[in-house]
C-alpha positions, 0 to 999 in steps of 0.5 A: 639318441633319446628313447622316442627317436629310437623306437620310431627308427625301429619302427621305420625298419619293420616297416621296410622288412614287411614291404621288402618282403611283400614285393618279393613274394608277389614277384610275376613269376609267381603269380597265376594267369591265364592262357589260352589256345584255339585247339579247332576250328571247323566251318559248316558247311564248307561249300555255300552259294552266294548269299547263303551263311556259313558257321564258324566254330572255334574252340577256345581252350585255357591252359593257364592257372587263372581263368580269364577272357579272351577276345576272338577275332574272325579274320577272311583272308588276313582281314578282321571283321569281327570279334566276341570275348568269353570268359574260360575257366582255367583247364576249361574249354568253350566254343565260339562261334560266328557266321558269316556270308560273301556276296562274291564268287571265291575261296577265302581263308577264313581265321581265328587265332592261330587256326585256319580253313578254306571257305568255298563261295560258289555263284548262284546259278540262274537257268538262261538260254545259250546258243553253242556255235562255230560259225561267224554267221557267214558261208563261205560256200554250200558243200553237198556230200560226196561218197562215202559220205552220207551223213554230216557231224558236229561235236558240242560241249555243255555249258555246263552239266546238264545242259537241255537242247531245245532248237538245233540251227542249220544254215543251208539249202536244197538244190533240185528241180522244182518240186524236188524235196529231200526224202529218207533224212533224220536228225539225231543228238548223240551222247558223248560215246555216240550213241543216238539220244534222240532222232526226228526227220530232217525238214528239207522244206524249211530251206530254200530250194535253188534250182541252179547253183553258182557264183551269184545270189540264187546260190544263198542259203538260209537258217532254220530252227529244228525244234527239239522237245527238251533232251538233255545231254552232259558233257560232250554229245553230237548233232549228226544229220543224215542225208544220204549222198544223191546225184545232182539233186540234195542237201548243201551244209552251209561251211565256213572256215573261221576257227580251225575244225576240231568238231565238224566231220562226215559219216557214212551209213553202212546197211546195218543202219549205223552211222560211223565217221567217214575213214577219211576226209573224202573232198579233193584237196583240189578245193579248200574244203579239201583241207578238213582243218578249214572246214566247219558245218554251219549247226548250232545248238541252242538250249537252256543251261544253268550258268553264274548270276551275273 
């Protein structure tokens, strides 16, 4: 072999050497990179309202050899709907940051990277009148109170807290001679432990008077509104409406029994002034109002309460 092709074979082997060792020392094994870990995530606040905007925050740390970028993905409910690259230095942390607001009512499980939390979206609330009741509209009779009652009750539960009472509705009737009106009668709203938040006089002239009462049209009663001036109650609370037990002449509580009676009762008014639920239902099982589960008092509420934004 000639001088020339020699040296060039020995130039070809170098050539190779070098190359061979190149690759071997930039192996990925050795070379640097980075990585990256979210260590927190927070959302402020917790709790919104429909409509309002929450922040998440997320802290992005690299825990690798080489700095780099990393792409945050914000996801709801497994959903991703957006998304932000920042560049960390290696042992470096920052912090990401979105925001975020739901139009609906609900608990979402708000994500990024491996770390979750719970975000809490409440309805916004609107003040509308609501009338509480039992009833169907319809009686199916007038009952009057017998002794030991005197005093007719029903219990309510605010839609929600605090709920403010502005009318209390009473479907009945007076029965008597002409002339005659109820006397010596209040209206009053308990609060839950039935202490008496308010009192005024029970109107017995915004009812009809029937001077005969039986099986025919005279023996209809009627509804009228009691305004009340705005008292607020929570939870649950009473209208209680006193009329004492006269003979042969009085008041009749319109009842029907459409639900089964979990709220309607009769008091008694002992000599100390204070009003107490009868010891026992005192209409004789002879008659269906003798079944208390049957009975329920014709009172509504009606009133202004803060309640979800349809």
């Amino acid at each position: 072999m000639s001088n020339k092709k020699m040296l060039v074979a020995r130039l070809l082997l170098s050539v190779i050497a070098i190359a061979v060792a190149i690759a071997c020392t930039s192996s990925p094994s050795s070379l640097s990179s980075a990585k990256f870990q979210i260590t927190s995530l927070d959302i402020k606040p917790t709790e919104i309202t429909v409509g309002e905007t929450a922040i998440i925050s997320a802290e992005v740390t690299n825990i690798g050899s080489a700095g780099g970028f990393y792409s945050a993905t914000l996801s709801v409910d497994g959903g991703k709907i957006d998304r932000k690259d920042i560049n960390v230095d290696p042992g470096s942390t920052r912090i990401v940051t979105f925001s975020l607001s739901k139009i609906k009512a609900g608990a979402y499980r708000i994500g990024v990277g491996e770390r979750s939390a719970t975000l809490t979206v409440k309805s916004k609330l609107v003040t509308k009148q609501v009338e509480l009741k039992y009833d169907d509209s319809f009686a199916k009779d007038y009952l009057s109170l017998v002794k030991p009652g005197t005093g007719y009750s029903v219990g309510f539960i605010s839609p929600p807290d605090p709920f403010t009472v502005s009318k209390v509705r009473v479907c009945g009737l007076v029965y008597g001679s002409p002339g005659f009106h109820i006397g010596d009668s209040d209206l009053q709203i308990w609060d839950k432990d039935k202490k008496v938040l308010y009192t005024t006089s029970f109107p017995g002239d915004k009812f009809p008077l029937r001077t005969r009462l039986g099986d025919n049209l005279d023996s209809t009663g009627s509804w009228a509104d009691i305004d009340i001036p705005d008292v607020k109650v929570e939870g649950n609370f009473y209208i209680h409406i006193y009329t004492g037990s006269p003979a042969g002449q009085g008041f009749r509580m319109g009842a029907d029994d459409n639900v089964i009676n979990t709220h309607s009762d009769v008091t008694v008014r002992g000599d100390n002034g204070v009003d107490k639920l009868a010891p026992k239902w005192p209409y004789s099982v002879a008659s269906w109002y003798g079944d208390k589960s049957r009975v329920n008092w014709m009172v509504r509420v009606v009133g202004n309460a803060m309640v979800p934004q349809e």
